[in-house]
C-alpha positions in Angstrom: -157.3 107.3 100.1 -154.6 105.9 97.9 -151.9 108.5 96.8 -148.8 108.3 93.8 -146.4 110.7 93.8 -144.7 111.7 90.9 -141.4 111.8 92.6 -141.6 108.2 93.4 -140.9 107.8 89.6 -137.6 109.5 89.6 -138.7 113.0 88.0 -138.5 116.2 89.7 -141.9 117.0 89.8 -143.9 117.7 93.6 -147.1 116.2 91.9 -149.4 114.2 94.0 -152.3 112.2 92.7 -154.9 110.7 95.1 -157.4 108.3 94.6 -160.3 106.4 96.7 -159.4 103.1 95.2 -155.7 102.1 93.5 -157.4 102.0 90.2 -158.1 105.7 90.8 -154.9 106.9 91.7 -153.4 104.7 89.2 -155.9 106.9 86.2 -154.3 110.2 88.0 -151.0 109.3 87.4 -151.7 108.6 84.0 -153.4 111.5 83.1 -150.4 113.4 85.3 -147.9 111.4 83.2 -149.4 112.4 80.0 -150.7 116.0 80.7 -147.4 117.3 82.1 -144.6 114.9 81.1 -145.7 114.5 77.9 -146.1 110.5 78.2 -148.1 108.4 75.6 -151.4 107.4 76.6 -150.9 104.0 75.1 -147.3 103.1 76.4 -149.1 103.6 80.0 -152.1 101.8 79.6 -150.1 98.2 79.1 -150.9 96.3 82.2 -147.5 95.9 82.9 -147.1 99.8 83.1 -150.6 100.1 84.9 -148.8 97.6 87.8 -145.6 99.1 88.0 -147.4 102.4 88.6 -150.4 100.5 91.0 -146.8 99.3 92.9 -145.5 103.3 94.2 -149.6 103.7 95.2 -149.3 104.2 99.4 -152.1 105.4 101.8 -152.2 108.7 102.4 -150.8 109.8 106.2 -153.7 110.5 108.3 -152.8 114.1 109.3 -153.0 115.4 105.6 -156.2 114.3 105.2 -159.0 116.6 105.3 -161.6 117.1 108.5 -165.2 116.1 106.9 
């Protein structure tokens, strides 16, 4: 599980957004960044944008994830 936390971009906002692949968690920071920070949809969908944010994704520690 990939995870991107809002944080990681410098705002004050405890937001985590997960993701099986990158790519995932790289959508869920966009839709984050545009649902609560009031971001445009196009300025993030450059692929420049879409690598800087694909750049803060990290694996998510083992102990948070869930027991299935």
């Amino acid at each position: 599980m990939k995870v991107i936390y809002c944080r990681s971009f410098g705002l004050d906002c405890n937001a985590k957004m997960k993701g099986r692949t990158i790519e995932d968690a790289v959508n869920a920071a966009i839709n984050h960044g545009v649902s609560m920070h009031g971001q445009v949809l196009k300025d993030l969908q450059t692929p420049e944008k879409r690598e800087e944010i694909a750049s803060k994704a990290v694996d998510e520690p083992d102990d948070l994830r869930p027991n299935v």
